[in-house]
Residue frames relative to the residue before (quaternion, step in Angstrom):
aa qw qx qy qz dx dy dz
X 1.0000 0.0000 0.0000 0.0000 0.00 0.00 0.00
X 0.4909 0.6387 -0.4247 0.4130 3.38 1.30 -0.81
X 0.6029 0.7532 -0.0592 0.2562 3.12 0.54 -1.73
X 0.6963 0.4762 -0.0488 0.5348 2.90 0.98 -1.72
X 0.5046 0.5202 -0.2803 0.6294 4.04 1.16 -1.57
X 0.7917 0.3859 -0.3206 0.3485 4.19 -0.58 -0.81
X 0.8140 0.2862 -0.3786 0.3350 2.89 1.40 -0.62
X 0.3977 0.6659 -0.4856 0.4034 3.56 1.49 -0.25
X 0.6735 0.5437 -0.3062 0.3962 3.71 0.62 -1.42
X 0.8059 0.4450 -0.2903 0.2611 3.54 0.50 -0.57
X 0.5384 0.6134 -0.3060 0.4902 2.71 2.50 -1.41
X 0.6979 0.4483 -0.3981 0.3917 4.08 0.70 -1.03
X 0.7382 0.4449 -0.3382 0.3777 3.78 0.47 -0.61
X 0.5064 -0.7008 0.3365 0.3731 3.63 1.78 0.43
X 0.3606 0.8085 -0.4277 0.1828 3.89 0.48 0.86
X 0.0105 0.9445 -0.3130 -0.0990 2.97 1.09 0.10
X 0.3786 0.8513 -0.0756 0.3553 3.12 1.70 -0.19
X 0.7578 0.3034 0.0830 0.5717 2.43 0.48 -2.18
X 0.6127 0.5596 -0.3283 0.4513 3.44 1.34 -0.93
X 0.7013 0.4285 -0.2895 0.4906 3.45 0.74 -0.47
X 0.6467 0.4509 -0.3976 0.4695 3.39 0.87 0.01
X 0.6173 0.5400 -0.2928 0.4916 3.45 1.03 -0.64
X 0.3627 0.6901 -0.3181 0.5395 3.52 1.94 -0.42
X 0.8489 0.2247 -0.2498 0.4080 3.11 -0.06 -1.20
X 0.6432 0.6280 -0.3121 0.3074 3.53 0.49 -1.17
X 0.6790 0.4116 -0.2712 0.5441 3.40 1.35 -0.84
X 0.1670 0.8234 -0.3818 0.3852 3.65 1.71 -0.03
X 0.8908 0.2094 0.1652 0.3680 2.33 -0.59 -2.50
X 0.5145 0.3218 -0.4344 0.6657 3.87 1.47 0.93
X 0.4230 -0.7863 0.4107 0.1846 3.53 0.68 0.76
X 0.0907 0.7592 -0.5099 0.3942 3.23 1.16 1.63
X 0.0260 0.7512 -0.6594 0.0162 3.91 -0.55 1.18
X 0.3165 -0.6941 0.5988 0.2441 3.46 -0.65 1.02
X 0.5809 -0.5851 0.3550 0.4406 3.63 -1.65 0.11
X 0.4612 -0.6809 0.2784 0.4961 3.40 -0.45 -0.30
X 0.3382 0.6446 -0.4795 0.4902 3.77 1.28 0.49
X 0.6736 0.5267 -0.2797 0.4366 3.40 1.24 -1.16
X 0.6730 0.5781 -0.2151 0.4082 3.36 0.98 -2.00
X 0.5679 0.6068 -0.3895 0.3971 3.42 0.72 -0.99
X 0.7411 0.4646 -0.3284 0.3565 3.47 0.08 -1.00
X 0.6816 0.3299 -0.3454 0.5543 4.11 0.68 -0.99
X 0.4409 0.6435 -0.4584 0.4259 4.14 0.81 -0.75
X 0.5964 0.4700 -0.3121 0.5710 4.04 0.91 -1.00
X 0.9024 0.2224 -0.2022 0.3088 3.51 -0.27 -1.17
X 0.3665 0.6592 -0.4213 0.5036 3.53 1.99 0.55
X 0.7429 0.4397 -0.2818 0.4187 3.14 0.56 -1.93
X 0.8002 0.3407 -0.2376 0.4326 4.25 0.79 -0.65
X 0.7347 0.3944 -0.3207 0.4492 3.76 1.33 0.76
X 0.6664 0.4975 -0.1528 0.5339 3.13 1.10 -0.85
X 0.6513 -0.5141 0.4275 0.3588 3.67 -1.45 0.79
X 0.4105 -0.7733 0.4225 0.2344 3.42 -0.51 0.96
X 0.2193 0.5746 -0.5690 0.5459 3.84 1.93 0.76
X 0.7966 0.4599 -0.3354 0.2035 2.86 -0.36 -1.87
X 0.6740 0.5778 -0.2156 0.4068 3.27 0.78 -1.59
X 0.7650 0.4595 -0.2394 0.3824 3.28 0.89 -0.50
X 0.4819 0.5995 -0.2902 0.5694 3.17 1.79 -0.55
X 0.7465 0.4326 -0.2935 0.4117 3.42 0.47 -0.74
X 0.7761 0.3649 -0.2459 0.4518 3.37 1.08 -0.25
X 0.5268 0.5726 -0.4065 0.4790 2.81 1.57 0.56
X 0.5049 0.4960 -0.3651 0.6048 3.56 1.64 -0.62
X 0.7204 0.3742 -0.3978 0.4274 3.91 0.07 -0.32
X 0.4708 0.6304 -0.3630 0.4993 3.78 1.22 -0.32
X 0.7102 0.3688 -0.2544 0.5430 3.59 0.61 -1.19
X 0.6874 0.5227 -0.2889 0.4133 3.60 0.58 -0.54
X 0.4566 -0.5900 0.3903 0.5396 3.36 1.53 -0.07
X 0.5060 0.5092 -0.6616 0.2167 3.80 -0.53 -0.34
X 0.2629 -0.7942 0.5463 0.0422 3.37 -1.38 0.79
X 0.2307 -0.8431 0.4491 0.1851 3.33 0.32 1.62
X 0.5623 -0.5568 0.4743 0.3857 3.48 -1.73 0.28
X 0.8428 -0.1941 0.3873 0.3195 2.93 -1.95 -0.14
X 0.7824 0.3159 -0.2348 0.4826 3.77 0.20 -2.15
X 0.5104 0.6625 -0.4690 0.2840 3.71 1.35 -1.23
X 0.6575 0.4531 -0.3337 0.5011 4.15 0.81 -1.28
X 0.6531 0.6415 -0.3784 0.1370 3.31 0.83 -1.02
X 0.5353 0.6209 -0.1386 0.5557 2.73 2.18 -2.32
X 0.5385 0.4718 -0.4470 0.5364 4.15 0.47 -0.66
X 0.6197 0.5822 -0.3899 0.3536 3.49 -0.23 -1.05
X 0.7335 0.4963 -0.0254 0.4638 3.14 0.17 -1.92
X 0.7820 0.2593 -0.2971 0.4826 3.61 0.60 -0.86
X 0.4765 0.6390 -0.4505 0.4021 3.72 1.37 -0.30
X 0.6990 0.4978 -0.2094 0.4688 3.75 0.82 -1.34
X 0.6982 0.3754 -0.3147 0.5221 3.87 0.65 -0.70
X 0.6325 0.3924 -0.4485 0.4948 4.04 1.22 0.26
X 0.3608 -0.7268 0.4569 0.3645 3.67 1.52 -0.30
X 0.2973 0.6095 -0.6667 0.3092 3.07 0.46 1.73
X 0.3876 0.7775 -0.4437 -0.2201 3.48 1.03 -0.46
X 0.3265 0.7531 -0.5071 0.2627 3.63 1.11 0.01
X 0.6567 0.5460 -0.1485 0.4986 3.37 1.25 -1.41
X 0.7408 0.4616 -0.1971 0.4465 3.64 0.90 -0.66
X 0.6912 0.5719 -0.3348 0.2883 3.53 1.51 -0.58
X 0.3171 -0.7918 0.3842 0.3535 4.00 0.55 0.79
């Protein structure tokens, strides 16, 4: 639950940073947030953070099992095309 509070707090005050760092670390203690939870830092990743990075990281939670939503592929999608990857974005 802790977990869950750091990451809502960081995703609403727009850190995207820190959220991604708290990403990993909780990663690599094989911590999978829910995806009600995940959804919320996945937003403030997908609009701050190098769209590598962001993808790496959700590829390391992918292998770990976490199952991303629906909007989560959608928001990728969308942020893949507005960096002109759309090759990378078309499914």
């Amino acid at each position: 639950m802790a977990c869950d509070t750091l990451f809502r707090c960081l995703s609403e005050k727009c850190m995207p940073r820190e959220a991604g760092a708290l990403s990993r670390k909780l990663g690599e203690g094989g911590y999978l947030p829910d995806i009600s939870t995940f959804n919320i830092p996945v937003t403030c990743l997908l609009k701050g953070l190098d769209v590598n990075e962001t993808c790496g990281m959700l590829d390391r939670f992918i292998e770990q099992g976490a199952k991303l939503g629906f909007s989560i592929y959608l928001e990728l999608i969308e942020t893949l095309y507005k960096a002109g990857r759309g090759m990378e974005g078309d499914p």
